[in-house]
Chimera marker file (.cmm) of the C-alpha trace (Angstrom):
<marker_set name="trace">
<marker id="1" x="9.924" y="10.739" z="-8.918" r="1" g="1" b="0" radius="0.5"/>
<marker id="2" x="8.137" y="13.605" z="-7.717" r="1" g="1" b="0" radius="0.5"/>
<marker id="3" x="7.777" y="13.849" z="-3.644" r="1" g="1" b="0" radius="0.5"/>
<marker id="4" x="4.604" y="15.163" z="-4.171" r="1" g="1" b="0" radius="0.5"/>
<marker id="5" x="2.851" y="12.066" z="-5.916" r="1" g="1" b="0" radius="0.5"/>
<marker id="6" x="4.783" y="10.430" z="-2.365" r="1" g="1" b="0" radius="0.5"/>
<marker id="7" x="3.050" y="12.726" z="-0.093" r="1" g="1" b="0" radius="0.5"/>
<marker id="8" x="0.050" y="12.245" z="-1.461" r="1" g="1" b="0" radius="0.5"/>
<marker id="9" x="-0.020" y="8.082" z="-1.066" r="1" g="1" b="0" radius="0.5"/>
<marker id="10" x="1.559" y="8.362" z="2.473" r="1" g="1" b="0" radius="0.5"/>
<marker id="11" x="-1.787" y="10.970" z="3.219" r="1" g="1" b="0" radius="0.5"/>
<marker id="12" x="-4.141" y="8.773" z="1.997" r="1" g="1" b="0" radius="0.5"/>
<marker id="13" x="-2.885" y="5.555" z="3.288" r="1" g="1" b="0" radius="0.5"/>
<marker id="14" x="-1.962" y="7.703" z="6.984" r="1" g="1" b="0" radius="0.5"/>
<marker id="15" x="-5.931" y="8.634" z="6.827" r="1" g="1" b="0" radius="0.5"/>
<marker id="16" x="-7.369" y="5.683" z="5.990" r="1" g="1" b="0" radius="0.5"/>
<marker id="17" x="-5.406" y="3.355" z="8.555" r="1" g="1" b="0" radius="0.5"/>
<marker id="18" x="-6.570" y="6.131" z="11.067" r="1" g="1" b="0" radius="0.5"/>
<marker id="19" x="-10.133" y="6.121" z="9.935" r="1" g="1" b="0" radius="0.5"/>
<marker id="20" x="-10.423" y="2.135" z="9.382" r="1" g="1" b="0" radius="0.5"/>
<marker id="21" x="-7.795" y="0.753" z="11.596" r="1" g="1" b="0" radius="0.5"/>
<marker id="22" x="-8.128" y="2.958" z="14.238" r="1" g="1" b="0" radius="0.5"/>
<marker id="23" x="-3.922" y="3.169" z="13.752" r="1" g="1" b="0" radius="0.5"/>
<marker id="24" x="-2.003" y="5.543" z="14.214" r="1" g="1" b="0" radius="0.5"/>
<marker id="25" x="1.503" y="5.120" z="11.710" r="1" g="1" b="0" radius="0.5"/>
<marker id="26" x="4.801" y="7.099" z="11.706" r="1" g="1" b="0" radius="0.5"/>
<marker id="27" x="6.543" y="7.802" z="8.517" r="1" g="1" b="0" radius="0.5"/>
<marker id="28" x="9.722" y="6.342" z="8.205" r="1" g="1" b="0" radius="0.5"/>
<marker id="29" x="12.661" y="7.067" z="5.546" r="1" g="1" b="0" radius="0.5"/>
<marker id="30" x="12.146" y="6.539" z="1.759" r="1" g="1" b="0" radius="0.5"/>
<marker id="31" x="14.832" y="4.457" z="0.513" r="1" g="1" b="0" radius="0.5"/>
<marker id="32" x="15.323" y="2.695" z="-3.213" r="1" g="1" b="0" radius="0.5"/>
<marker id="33" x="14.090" y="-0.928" z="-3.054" r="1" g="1" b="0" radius="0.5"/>
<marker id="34" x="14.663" y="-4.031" z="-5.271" r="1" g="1" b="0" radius="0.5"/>
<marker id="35" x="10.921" y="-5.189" z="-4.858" r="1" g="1" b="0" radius="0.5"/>
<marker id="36" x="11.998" y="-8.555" z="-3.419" r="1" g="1" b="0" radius="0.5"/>
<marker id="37" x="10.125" y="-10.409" z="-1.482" r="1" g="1" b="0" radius="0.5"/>
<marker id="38" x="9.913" y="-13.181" z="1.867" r="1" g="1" b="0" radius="0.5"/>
<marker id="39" x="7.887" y="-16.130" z="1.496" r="1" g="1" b="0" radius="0.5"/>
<marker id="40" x="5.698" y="-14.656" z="4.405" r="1" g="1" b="0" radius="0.5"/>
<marker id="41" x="4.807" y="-11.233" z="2.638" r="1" g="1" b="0" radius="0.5"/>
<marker id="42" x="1.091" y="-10.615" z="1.650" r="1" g="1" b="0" radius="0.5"/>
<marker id="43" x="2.109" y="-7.788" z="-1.443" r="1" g="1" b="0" radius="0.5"/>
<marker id="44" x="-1.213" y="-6.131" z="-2.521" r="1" g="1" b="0" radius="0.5"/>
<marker id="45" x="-0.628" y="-5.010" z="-5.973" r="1" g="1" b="0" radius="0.5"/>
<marker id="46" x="-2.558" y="-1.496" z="-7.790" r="1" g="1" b="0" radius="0.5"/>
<marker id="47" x="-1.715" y="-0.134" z="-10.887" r="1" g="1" b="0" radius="0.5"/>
<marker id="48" x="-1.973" y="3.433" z="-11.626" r="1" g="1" b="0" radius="0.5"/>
<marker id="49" x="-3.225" y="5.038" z="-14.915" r="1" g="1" b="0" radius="0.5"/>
<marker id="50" x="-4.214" y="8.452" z="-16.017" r="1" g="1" b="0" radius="0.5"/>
<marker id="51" x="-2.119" y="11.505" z="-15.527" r="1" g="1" b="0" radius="0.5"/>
<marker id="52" x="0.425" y="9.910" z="-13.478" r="1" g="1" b="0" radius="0.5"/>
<marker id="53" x="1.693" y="5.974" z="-14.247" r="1" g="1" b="0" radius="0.5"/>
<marker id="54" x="2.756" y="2.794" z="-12.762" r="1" g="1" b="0" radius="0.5"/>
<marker id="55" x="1.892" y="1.042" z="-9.425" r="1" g="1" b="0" radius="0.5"/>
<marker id="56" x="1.741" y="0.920" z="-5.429" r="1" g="1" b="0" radius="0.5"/>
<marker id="57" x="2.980" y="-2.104" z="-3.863" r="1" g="1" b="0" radius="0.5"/>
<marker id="58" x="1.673" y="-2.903" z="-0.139" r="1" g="1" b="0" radius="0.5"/>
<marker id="59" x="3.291" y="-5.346" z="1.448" r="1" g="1" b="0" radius="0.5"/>
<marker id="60" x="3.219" y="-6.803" z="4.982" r="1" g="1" b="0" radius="0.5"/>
<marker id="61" x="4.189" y="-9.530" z="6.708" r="1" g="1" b="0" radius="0.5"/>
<marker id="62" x="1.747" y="-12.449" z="7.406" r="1" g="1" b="0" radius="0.5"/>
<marker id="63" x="1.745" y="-11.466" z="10.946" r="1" g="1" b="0" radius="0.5"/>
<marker id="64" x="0.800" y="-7.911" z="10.615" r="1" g="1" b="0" radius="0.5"/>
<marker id="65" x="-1.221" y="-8.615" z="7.880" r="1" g="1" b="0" radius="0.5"/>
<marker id="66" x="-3.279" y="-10.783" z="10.449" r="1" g="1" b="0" radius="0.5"/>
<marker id="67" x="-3.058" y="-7.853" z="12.962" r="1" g="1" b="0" radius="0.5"/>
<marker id="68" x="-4.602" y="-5.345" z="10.762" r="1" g="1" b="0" radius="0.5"/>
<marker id="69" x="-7.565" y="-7.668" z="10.018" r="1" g="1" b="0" radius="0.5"/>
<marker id="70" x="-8.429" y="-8.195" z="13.063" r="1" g="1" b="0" radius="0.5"/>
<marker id="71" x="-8.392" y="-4.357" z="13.646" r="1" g="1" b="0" radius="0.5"/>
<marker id="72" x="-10.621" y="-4.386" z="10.392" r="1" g="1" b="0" radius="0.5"/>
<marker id="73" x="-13.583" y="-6.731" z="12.136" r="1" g="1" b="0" radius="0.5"/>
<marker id="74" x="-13.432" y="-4.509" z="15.157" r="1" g="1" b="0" radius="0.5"/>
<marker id="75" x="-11.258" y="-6.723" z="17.610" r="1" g="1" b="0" radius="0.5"/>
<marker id="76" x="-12.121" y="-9.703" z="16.233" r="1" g="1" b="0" radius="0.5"/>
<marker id="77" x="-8.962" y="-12.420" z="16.437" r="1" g="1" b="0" radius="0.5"/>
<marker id="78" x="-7.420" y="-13.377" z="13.252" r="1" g="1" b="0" radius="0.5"/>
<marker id="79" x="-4.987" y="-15.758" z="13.712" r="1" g="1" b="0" radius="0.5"/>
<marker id="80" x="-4.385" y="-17.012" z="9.858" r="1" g="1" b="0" radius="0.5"/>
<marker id="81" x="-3.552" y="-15.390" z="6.757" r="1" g="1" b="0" radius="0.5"/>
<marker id="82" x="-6.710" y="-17.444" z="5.636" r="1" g="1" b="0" radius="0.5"/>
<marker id="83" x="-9.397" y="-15.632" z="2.732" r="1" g="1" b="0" radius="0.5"/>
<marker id="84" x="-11.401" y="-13.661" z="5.059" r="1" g="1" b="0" radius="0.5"/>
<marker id="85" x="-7.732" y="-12.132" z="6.169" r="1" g="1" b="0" radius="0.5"/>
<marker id="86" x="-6.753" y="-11.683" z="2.510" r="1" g="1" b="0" radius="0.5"/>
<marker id="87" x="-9.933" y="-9.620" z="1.567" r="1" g="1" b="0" radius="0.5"/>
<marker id="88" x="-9.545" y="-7.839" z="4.345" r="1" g="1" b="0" radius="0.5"/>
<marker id="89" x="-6.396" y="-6.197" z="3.402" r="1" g="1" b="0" radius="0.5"/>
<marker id="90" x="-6.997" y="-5.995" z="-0.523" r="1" g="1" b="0" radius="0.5"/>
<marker id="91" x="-10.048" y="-3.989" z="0.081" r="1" g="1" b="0" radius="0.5"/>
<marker id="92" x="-7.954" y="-1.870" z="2.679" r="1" g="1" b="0" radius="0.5"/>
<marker id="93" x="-5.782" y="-1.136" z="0.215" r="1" g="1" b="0" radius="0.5"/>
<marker id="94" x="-8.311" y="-0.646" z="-2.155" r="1" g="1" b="0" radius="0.5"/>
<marker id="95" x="-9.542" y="2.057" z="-0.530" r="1" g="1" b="0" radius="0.5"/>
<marker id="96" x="-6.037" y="3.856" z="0.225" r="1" g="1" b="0" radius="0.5"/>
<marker id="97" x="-5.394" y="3.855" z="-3.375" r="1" g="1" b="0" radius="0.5"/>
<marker id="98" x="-9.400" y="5.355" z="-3.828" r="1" g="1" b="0" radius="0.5"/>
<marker id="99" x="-8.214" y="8.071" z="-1.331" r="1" g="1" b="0" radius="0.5"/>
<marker id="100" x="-5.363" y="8.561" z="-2.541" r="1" g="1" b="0" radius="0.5"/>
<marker id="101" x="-7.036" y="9.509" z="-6.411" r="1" g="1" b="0" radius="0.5"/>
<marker id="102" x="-9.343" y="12.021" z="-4.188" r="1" g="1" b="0" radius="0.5"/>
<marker id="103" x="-6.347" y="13.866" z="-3.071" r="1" g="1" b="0" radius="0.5"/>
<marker id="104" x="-4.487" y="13.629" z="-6.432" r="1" g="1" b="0" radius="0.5"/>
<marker id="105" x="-7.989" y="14.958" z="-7.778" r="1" g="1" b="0" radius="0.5"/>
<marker id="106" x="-7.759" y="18.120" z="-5.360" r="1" g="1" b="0" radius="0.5"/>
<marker id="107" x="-4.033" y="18.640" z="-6.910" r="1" g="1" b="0" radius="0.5"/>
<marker id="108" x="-5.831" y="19.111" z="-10.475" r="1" g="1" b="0" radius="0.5"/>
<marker id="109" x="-3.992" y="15.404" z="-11.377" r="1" g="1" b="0" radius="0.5"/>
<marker id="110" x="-6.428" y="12.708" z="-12.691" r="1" g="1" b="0" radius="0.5"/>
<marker id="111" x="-5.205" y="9.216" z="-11.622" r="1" g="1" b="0" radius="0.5"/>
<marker id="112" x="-7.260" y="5.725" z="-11.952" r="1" g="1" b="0" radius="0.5"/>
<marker id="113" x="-6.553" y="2.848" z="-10.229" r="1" g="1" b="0" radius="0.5"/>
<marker id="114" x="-6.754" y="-0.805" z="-11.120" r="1" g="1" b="0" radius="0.5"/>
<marker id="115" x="-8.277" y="-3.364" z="-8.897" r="1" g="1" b="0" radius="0.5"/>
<marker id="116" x="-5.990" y="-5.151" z="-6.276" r="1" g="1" b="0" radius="0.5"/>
<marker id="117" x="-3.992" y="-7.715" z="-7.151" r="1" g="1" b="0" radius="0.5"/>
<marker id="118" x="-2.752" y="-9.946" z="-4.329" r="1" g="1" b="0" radius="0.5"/>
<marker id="119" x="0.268" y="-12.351" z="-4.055" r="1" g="1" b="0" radius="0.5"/>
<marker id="120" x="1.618" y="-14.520" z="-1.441" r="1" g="1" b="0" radius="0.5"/>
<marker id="121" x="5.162" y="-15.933" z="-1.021" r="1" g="1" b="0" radius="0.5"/>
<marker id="122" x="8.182" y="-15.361" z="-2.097" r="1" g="1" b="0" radius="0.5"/>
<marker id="123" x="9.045" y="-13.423" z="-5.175" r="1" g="1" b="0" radius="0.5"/>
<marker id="124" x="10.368" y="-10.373" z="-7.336" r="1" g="1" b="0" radius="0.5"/>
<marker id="125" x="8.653" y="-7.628" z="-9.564" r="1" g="1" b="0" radius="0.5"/>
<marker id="126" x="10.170" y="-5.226" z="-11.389" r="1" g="1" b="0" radius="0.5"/>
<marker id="127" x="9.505" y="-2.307" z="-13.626" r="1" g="1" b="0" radius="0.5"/>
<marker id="128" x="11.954" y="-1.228" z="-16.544" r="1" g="1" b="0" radius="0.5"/>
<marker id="129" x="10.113" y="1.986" z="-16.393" r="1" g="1" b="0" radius="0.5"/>
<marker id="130" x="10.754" y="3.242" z="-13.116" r="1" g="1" b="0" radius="0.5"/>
<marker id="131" x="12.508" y="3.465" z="-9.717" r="1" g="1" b="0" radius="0.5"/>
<marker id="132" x="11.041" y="1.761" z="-6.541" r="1" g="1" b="0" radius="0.5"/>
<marker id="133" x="10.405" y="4.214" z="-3.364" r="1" g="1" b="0" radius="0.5"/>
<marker id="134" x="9.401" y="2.159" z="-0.264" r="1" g="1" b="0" radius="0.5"/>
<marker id="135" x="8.157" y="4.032" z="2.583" r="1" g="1" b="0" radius="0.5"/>
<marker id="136" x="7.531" y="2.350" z="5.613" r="1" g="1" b="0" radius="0.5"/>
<marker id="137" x="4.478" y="2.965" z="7.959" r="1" g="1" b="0" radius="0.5"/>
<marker id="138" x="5.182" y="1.715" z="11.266" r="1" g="1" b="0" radius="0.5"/>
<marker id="139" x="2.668" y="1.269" z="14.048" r="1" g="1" b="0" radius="0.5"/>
<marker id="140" x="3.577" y="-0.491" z="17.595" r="1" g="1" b="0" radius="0.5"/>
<marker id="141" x="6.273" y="-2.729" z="16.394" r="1" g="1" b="0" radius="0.5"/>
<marker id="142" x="4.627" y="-2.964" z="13.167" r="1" g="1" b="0" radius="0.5"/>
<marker id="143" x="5.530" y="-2.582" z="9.724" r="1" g="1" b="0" radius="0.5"/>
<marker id="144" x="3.882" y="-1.692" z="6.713" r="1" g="1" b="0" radius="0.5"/>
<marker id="145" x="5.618" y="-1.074" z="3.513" r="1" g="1" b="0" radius="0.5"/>
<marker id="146" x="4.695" y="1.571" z="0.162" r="1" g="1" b="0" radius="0.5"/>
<marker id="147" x="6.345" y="1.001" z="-2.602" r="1" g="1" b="0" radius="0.5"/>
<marker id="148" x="5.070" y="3.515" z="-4.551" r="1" g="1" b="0" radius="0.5"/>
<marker id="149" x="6.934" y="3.376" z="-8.489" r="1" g="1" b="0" radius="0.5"/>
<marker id="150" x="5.256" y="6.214" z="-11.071" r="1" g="1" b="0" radius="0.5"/>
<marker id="151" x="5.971" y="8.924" z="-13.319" r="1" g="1" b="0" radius="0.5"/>
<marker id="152" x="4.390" y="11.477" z="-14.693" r="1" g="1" b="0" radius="0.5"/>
<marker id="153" x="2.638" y="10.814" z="-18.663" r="1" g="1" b="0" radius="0.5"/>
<marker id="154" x="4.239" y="13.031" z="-21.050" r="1" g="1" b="0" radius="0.5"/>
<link id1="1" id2="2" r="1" g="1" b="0" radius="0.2"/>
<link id1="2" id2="3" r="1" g="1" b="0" radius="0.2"/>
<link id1="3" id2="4" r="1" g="1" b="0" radius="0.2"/>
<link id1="4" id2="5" r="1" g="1" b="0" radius="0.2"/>
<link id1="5" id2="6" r="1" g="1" b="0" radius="0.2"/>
<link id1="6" id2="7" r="1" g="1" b="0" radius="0.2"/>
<link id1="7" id2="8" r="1" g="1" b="0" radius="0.2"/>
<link id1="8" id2="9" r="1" g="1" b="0" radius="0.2"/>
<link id1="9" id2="10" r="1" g="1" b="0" radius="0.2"/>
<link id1="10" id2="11" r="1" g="1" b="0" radius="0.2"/>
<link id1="11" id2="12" r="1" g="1" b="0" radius="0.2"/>
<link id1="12" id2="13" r="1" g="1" b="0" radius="0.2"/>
<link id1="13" id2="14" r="1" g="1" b="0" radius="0.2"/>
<link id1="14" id2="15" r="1" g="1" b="0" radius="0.2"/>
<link id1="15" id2="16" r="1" g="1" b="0" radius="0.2"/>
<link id1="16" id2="17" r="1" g="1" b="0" radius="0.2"/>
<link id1="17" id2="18" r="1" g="1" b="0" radius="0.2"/>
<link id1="18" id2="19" r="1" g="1" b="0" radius="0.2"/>
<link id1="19" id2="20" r="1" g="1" b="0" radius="0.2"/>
<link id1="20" id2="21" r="1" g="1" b="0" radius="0.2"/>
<link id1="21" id2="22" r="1" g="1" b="0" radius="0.2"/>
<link id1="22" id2="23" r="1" g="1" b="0" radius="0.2"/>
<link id1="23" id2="24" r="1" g="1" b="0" radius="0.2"/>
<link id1="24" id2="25" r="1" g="1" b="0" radius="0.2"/>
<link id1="25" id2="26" r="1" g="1" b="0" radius="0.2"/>
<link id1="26" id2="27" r="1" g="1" b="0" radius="0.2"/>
<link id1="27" id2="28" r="1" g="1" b="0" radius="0.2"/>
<link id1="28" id2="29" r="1" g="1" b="0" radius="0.2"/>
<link id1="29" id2="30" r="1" g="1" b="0" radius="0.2"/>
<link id1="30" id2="31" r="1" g="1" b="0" radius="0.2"/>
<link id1="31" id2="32" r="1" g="1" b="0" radius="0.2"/>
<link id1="32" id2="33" r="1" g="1" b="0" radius="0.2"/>
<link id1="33" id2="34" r="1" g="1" b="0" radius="0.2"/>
<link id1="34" id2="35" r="1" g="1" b="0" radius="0.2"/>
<link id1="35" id2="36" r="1" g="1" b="0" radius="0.2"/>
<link id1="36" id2="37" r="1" g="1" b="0" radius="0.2"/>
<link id1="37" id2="38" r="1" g="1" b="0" radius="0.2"/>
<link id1="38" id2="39" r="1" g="1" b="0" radius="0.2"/>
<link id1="39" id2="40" r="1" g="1" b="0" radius="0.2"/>
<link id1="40" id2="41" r="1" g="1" b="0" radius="0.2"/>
<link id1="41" id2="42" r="1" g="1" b="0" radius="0.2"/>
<link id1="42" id2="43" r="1" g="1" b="0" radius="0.2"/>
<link id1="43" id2="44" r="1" g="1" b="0" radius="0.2"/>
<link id1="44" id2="45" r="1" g="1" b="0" radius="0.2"/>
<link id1="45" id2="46" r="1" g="1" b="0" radius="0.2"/>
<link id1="46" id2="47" r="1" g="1" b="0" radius="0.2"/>
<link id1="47" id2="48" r="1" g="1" b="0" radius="0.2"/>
<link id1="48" id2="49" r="1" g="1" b="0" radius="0.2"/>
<link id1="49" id2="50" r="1" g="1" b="0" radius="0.2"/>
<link id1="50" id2="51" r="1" g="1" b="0" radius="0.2"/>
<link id1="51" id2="52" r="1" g="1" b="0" radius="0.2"/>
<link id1="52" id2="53" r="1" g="1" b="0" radius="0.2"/>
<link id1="53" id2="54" r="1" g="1" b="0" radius="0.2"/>
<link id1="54" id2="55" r="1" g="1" b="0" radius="0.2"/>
<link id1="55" id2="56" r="1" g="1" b="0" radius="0.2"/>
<link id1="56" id2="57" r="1" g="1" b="0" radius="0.2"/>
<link id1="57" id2="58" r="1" g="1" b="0" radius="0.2"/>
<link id1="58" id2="59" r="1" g="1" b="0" radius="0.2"/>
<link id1="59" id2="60" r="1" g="1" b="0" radius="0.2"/>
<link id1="60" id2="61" r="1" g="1" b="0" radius="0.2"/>
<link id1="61" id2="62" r="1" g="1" b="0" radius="0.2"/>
<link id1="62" id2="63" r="1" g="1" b="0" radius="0.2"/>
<link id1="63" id2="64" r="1" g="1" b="0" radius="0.2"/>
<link id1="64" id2="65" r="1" g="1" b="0" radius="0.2"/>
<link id1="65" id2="66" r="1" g="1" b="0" radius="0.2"/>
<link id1="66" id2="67" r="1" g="1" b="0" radius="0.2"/>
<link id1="67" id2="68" r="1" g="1" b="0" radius="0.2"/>
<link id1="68" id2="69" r="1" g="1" b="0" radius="0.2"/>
<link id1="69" id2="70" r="1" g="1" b="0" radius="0.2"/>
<link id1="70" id2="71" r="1" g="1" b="0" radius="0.2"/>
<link id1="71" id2="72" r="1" g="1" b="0" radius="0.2"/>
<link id1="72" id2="73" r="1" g="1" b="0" radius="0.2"/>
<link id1="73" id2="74" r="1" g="1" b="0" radius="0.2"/>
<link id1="74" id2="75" r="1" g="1" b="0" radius="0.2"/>
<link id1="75" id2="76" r="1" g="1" b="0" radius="0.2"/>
<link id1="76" id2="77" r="1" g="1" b="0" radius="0.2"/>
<link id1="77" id2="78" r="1" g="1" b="0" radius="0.2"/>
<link id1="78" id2="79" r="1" g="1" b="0" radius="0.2"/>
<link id1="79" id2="80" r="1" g="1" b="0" radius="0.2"/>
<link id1="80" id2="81" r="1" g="1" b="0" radius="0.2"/>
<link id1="81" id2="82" r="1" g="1" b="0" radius="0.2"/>
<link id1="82" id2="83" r="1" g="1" b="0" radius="0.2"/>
<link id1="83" id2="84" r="1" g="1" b="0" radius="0.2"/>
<link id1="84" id2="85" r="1" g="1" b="0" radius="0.2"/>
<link id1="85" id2="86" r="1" g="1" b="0" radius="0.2"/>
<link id1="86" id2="87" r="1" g="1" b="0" radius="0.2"/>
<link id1="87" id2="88" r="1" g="1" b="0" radius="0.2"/>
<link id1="88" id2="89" r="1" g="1" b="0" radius="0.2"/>
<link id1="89" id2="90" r="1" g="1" b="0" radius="0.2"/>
<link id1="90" id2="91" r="1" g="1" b="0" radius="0.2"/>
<link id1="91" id2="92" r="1" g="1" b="0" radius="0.2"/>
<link id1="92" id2="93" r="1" g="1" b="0" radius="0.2"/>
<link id1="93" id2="94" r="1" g="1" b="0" radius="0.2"/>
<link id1="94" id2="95" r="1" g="1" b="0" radius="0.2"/>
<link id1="95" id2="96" r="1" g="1" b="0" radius="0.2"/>
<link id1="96" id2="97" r="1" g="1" b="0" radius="0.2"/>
<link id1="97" id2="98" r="1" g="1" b="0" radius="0.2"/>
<link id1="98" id2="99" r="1" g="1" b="0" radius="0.2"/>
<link id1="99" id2="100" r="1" g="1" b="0" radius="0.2"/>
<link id1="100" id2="101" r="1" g="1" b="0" radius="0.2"/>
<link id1="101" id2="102" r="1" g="1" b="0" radius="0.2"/>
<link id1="102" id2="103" r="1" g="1" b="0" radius="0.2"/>
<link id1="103" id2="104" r="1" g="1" b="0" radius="0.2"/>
<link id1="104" id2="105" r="1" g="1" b="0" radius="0.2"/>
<link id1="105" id2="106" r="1" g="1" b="0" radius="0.2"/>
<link id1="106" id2="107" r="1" g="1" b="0" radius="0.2"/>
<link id1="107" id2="108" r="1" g="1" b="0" radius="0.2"/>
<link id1="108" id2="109" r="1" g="1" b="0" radius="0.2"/>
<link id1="109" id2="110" r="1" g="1" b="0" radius="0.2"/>
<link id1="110" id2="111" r="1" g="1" b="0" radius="0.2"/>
<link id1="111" id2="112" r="1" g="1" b="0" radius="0.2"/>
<link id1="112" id2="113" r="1" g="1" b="0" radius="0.2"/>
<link id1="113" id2="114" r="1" g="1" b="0" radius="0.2"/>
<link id1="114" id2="115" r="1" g="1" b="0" radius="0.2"/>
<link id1="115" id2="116" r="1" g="1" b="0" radius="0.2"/>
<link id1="116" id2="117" r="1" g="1" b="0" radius="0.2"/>
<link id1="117" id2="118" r="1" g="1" b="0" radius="0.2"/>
<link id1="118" id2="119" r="1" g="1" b="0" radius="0.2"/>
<link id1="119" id2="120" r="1" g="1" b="0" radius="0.2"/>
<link id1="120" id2="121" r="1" g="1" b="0" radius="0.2"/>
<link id1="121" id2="122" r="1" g="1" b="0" radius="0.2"/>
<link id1="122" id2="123" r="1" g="1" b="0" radius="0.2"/>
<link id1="123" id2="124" r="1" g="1" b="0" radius="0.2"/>
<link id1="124" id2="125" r="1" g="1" b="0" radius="0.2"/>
<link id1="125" id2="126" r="1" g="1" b="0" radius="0.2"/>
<link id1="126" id2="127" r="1" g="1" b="0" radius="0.2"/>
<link id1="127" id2="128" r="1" g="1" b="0" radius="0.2"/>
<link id1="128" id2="129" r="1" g="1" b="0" radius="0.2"/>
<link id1="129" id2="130" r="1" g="1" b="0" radius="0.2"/>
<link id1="130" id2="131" r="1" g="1" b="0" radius="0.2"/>
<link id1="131" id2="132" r="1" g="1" b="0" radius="0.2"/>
<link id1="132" id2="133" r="1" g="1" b="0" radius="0.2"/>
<link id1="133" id2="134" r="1" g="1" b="0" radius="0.2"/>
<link id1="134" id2="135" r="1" g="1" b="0" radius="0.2"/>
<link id1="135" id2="136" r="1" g="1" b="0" radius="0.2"/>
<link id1="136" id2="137" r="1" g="1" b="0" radius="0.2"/>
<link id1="137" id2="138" r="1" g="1" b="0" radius="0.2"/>
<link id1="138" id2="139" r="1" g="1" b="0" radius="0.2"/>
<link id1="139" id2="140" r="1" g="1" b="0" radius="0.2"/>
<link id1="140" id2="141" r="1" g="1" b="0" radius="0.2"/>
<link id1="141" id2="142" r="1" g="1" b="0" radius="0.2"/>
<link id1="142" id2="143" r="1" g="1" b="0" radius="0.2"/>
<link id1="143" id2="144" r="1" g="1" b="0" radius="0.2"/>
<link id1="144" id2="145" r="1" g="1" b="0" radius="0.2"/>
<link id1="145" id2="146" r="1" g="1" b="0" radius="0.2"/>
<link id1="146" id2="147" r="1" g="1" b="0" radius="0.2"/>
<link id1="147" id2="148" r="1" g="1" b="0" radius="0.2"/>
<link id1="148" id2="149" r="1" g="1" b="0" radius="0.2"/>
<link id1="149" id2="150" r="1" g="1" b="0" radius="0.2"/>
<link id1="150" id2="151" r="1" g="1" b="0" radius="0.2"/>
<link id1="151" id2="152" r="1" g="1" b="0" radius="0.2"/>
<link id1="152" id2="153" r="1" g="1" b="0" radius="0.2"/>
<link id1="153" id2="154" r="1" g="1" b="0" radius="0.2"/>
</marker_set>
């Protein structure tokens, strides 16, 4: 996978959770990653289409997934992965993946993105197609996860 196409999520998503979040994230190490999943993992799922293929996995825990919606209503306490939580964070991600085409747009490379998809629980996705990057994006004692699997379309 090209480090670039990497780069490019881990800007976007960096930005945004500045911007929206008011968080501030360190980049930890890529490593290869079954996408396999705890029962208490909110995975936000967005395909990617265009000059580039595949999809970007989000996934956080139900804690931090609560912690980042509250920093999304400007302080205001979420307790529960409830709805209002799970909104919260697919259109979060939403618009990391929006940003993300913006920068990929500035690179000359035309990506489109698919609306969220979001899943709760424990499970396992894979892709025939492609290896699995996860990146993690920590914040406090926080942890959010890319996985970010495309490719280029030849």
């Amino acid at each position: 996978m090209n480090v670039n196409y990497i780069n490019s999520f881990l800007s976007a998503a960096t930005s945004v959770l500045r911007d929206v979040c008011q968080i501030e994230t360190k980049v930890g190490k890529p490593y290869l990653k079954d996408p396999i999943y705890a029962k208490d993992t909110l995975v936000i799922i967005i395909g990617v289409t265009g000059a580039i293929k595949g999809s970007v996995l989000i996934s956080v825990d139900e804690e931090v997934c609560c912690d980042i919606a509250s920093k999304m209503m400007m302080g205001m306490p979420v307790n529960e992965l409830n709805d209002m939580a799970r909104s919260a964070i697919s259109e979060l991600s939403n618009m990391i993946l929006g940003n993300a085409a913006t920068v990929f747009s500035t690179e000359g490379i035309n990506i489109d993105i698919t609306p969220p998809s979001i899943c709760f629980g424990s499970m396992s996705i894979s892709s025939s197609e492609v290896k699995n990057i996860c990146v993690p994006l920590t914040y406090e004692d926080k942890e959010i996860n890319f996985n970010i699997s495309v490719k280029d379309v030849k």
